[in-house]
N, C-alpha and C positions, 0 to 999 in steps of 0.2 A: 505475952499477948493476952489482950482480954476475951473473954468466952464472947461480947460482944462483937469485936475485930475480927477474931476464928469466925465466926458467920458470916461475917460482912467477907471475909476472903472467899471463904466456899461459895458467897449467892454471885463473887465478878463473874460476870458475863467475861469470856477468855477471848481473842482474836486470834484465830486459829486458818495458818496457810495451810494447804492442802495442796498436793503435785504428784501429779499422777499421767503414765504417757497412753491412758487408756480408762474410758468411765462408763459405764454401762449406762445407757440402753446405746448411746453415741457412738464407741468405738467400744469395741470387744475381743479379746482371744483367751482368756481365763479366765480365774475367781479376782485377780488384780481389780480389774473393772468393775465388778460386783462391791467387792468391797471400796472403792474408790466413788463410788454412786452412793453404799447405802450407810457406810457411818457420817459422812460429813452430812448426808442431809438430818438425822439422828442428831447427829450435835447442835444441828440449827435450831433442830423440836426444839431441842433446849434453852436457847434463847442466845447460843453464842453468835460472834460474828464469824461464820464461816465462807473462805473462797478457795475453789476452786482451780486449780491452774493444769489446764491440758491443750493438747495441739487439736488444731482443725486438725482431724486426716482426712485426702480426698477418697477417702471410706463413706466417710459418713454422709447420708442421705440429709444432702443439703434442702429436698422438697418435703422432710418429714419433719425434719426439728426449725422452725423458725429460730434463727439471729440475728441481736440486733448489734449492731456497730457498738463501741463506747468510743463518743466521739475526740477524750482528751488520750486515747492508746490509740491512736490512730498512725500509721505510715514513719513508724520509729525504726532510726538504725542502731545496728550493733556493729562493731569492730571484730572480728573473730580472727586471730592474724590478721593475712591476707585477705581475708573473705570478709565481706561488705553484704551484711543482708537485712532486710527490711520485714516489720513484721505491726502486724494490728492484732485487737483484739477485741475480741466478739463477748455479746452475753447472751446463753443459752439456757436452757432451763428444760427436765426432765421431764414427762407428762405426769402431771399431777403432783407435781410439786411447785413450793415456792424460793427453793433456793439458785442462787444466782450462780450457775460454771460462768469459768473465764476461759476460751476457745483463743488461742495464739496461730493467727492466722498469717503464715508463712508460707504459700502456692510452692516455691522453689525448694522447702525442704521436707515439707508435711503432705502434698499432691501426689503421693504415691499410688501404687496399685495394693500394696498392704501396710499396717503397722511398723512393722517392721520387716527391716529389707537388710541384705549384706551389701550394700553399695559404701562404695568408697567412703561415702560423706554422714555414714550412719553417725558418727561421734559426736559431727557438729550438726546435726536435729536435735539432739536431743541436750548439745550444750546450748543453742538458745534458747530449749525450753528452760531450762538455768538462770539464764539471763534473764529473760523476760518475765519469769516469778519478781524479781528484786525490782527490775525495771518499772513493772505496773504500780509495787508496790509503791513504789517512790511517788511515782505519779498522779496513785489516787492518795497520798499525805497519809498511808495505810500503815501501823505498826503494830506484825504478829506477834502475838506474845509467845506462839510456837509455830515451826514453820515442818510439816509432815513430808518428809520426801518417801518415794516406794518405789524400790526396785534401783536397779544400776539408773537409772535414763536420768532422776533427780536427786542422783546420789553425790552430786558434786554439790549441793547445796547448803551445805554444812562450810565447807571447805570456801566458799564464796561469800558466805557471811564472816569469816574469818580471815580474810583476805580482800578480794576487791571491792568487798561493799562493807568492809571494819571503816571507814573514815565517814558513813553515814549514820549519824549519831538514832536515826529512824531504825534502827537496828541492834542499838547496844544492849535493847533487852529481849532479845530475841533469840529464844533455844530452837535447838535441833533433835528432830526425833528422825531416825531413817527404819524403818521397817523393810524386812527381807523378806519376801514371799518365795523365793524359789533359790538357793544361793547357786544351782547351778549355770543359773543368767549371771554374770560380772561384770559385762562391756570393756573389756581389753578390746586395747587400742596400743597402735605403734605410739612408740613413747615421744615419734618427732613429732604430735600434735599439740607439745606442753603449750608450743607458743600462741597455738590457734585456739586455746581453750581462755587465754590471756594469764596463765601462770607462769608464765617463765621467771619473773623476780619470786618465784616463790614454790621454784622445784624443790627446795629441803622440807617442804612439809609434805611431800609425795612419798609414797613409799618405796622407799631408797633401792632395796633387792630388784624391786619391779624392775625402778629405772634403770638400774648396772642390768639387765635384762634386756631392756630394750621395749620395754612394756609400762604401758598409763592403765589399770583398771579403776572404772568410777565407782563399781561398789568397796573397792578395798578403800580407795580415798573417802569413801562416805562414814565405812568403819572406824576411820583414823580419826573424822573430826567430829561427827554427831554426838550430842549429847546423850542419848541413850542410844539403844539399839533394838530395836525391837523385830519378834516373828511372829510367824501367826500360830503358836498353837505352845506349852509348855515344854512338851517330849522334843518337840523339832527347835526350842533353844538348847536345850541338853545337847542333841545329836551335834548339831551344825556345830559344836564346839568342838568336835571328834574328827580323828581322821576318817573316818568309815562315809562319814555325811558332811565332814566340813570341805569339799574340792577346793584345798589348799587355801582356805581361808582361816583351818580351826586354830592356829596357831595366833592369828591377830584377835579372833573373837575370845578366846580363853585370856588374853591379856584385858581383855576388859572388862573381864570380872563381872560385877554384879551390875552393870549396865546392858548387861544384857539379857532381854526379860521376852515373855512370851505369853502373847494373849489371843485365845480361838479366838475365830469369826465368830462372826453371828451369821445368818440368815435373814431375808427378809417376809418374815411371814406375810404380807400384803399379797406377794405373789408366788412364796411356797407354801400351802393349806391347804386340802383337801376337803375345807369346807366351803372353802371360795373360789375353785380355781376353775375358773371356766374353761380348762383342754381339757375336763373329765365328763365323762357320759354319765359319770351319775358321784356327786358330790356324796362326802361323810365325815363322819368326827370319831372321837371315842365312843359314843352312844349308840352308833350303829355301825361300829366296823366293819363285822363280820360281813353285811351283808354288802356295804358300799366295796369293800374287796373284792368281792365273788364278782359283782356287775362289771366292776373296772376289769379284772382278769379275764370274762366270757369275752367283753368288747374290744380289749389286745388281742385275742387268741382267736378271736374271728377277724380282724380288720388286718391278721398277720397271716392270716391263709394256714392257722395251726389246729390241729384239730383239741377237742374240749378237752378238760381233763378238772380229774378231782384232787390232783397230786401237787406239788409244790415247782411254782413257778419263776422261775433265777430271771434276773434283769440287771442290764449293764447298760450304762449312761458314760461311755470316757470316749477322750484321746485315745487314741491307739498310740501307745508310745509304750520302751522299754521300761520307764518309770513306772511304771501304772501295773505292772506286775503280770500282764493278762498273758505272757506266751506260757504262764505256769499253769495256766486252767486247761490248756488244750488234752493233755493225757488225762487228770480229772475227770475234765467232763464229758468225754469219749467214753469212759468207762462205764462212769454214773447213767448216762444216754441208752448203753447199750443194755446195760442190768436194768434198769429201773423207764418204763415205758411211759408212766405217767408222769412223768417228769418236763418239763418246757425249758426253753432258752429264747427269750427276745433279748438282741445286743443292740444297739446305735452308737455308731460312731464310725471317725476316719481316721488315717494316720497312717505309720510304717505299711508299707504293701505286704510284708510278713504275715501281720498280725489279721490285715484285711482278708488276707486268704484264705487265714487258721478257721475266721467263721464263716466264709463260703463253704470250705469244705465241710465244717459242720454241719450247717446246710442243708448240702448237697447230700451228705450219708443219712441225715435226718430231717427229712422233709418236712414231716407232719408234725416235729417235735423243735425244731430248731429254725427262727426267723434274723434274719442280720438286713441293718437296715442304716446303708451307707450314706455317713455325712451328717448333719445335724438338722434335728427339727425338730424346733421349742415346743408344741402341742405332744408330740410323742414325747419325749425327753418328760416330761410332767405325766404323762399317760404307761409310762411302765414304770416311777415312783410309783404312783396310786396302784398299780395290777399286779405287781411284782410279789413275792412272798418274801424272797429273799434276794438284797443285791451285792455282787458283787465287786469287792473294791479288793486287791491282792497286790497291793502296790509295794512296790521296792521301798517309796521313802515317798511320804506325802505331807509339806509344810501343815497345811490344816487340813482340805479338801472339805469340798462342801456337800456332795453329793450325801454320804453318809448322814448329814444334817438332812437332809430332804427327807432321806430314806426315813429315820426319826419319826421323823412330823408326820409321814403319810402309813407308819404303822409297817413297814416293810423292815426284815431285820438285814439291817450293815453284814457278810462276810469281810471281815477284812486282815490285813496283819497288822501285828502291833509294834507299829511307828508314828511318829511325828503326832498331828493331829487327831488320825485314827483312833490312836490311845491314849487319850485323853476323853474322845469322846463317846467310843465304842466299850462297853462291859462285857465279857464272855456270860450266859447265860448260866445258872446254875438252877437247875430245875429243883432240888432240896430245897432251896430256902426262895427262889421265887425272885431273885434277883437278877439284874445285868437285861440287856436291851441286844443281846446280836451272837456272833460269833465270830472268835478272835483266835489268829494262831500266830506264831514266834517268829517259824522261817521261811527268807522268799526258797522255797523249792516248791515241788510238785506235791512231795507229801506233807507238807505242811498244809499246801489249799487240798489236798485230800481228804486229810484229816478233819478239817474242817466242813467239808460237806457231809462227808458221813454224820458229825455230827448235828447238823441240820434235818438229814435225812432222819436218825433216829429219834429228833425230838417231834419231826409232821406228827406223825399218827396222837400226839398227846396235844389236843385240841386247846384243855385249858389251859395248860404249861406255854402252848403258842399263844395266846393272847394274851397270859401275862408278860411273856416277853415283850408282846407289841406295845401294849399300853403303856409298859415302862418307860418304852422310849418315845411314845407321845406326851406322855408327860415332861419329859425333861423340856427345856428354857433354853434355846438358842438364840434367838433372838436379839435385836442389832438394840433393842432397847434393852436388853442386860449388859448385853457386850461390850456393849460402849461406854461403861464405867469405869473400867479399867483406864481406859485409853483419855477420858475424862480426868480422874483422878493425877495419872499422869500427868496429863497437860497442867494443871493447878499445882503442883510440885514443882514442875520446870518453869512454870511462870514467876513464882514464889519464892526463887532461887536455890529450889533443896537440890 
């Protein structure tokens, strides 16, 4: 190939499908939808042709997002077995942007009361969102040059290009990438749904143990046929290859080798910056940290009923779930609370009633020191990034996690351990040489996050050594316009047929 041709390759515009059963600001319950929002519109910056494919859910605030019909995906059926269902599709579009989602408007399997539900018929929601990726495609004379599935819900769509949609020649040049964000989501299903999925002439490419089993899972099936495989973060394609982090999947991802790869999120600084973000009472950058920290901290600490302090302030933004490591902080920060007075706790969040209680009772034993504030609320969630001194993330296993990134960008150092995404993007501080952005320890127990406060504790009183911590990790590059290079890159190899 000539050095002119290698250029002309690198400047194609790529046609790039995109499936996802959740997109932020639309439909939400993780970082899935975050990232399903903010790299495909990234790729658009770029000049590719990007689409969208997600379900109407009766979530979403039909009086907030206008849609408009496309009127040749209009009142289409599908065969699904026995099951006869009919589905449109809408075009939507995100506030302040110009790229086009595609909304599969389905009332009888997407009209829910959430996302996701344990109802009988969960397997075939989210097999016509299958369907109806290939279906529009056909219809608008559309051919991806990669087609992005995420997570079990569009993880049959590897498997459906090789199979019921191989005789449409709109497709023979069309690779598969599946990205894992969570592997302990897989969508197991009884295995009598092969016929309602429309694979029954082609259960030998399913995987065989499952079915002597009695079990259909569609991320195992996404693993068997997609062209690569991707996660979100280096450490967590390591791990998930392992029994420790792989829940019975690490035996088919280690079979496939170097196809399986891993690349952070990015963030969207548009709406995580602390120089722009309008849920702060008083904005800042690098140049005037010190002080836009001090304001943001008075105005948590008085808007949480806490009294002032000059000591270092802990902040927690999660899920209350087992994953997320938090029932290891309770003996911790009980201790830390009781020795140390100038100390703060603001938490937000819902989840396990365990974990809900752990900081009640904190709480309740530490009034003036300790604020929990149940359930979610985006202006807070942004408002103890910026106030926080330091947050904690102590999680068992974290694909990427994004919060950590926030914390970055708004000068707050990460506590967290070192897994999956965390450590890749968290440095343990070393105060001799002026390096590392947080504080990192090994094991999920109690004295591991122990050890790690103390050493946050010991390093407050050394003012300048804290700000170079901070700054370092203001500086670092998160960013869905770095991040998205990788995943760019990739797509040009798989189009290119490497």
């Amino acid at each position: 190939m000539t050095t002119a041709m290698a250029d002309d390759t690198q400047k194609e515009r790529l046609r790039i499908g995109f499936a996802a059963a959740e997109v932020a600001p639309f439909s939400k319950t993780g970082g899935l939808a975050d990232v399903a929002s903010a790299l495909p519109l990234e790729l658009h910056r770029r000049g590719h042709d990007v689409r969208v494919f997600t379900p109407l859910h009766g979530t979403i605030d039909l009086d907030r997002f206008p849609f408009v019909p496309v009127e040749f995906l209009q009142d289409i059926p599908i065969q699904l077995g026995p099951y006869r269902v009919t589905f449109s599709a809408y075009v939507g579009r995100a506030p302040g942007t110009d790229l086009d989602l595609y909304f599969i408007h389905c009332p009888e399997l997407f009209f829910r009361d959430s996302i996701y539900t344990g109802d009988a018929d969960e397997f075939l929601r989210f097999a016509l969102l299958n369907h109806a990726v290939f279906t529009c495609c056909q219809r608008m004379g559309w051919a991806p040059h990669v087609l992005h599935a995420n997570d079990w819900h569009t993880a049959l769509l590897p498997l459906f290009r090789r199979t019921l949609y191989a005789w449409d020649q709109l497709f023979a040049g069309t690779r598969t990438v599946l990205t894992i964000h969570n592997i302990a989501y897989q969508g197991a299903f009884p295995a009598r749904i092969v016929d309602d999925l429309g694979l029954a002439a082609h259960r030998q490419l399913l995987h065989q143990d499952d079915l002597a089993a009695g079990v259909v899972n569609f991320l195992k099936t996404g693993i068997l046929w997609a062209d690569v495989v991707s996660t979100v973060s280096e450490t967590y394609a390591r791990e998930i290859c392992t029994p420790a982090f792989g829940v019975g999947i690490d035996g088919l991802l280690r079979q496939r080798g170097g196809s399986v790869i891993g690349i952070v999120n990015g963030v969207d600084y548009s709406t995580w910056d602390p120089t722009n973000d309008p849920h702060l009472p008083q904005r800042y950058g690098i140049d005037d940290l010190a002080a836009g920290k001090k304001a943001n901290k008075a105005a948590l600490l008085a808007g949480s009923h806490l009294a002032p302090t000059d000591g270092p302030l802990f902040g927690i933004v999660s899920r209350l779930t087992h994953q997320k490591g938090l029932d290891l902080l309770e003996a911790p920060l009980a201790g830390m609370l009781r020795h140390r007075r100038d100390t703060r706790l603001v938490a937000l969040g819902s989840g396990e009633a365990s974990l809900e209680q752990m900081f009640l009772d904190l709480a309740s034993k530490f009034p003036d020191r300790v604020a929990f504030h149940r359930g979610y609320n985006e202006p807070l969630a942004h408002q103890i990034e910026a106030a926080a001194d330091v947050f904690l993330m102590p999680s068992r296993f974290e694909p990427c996690g994004l919060n950590q990134l926030y914390s970055l960008r708004y000068g707050t150092a990460p506590l967290v351990r070192r897994t999956g995404g965390l450590a890749d993007t968290v440095a343990h501080f070393d105060r001799d040489h002026g390096e590392g952005n947080g504080f990192v320890f090994n094991h999920a127990d109690s004295s591991g996050v122990g050890w790690a406060l103390e050493q946050a504790l010991a390093l407050w009183p050394d003012r300048d050594a804290w700000h170079r911590m901070r700054t370092n990790g203001m500086k670092r590059d998160f960013s869905w316009q770095r991040q998205a290079t990788p995943y760019e890159n990739l797509y040009r190899l798989l189009a290119a047929g490497a």
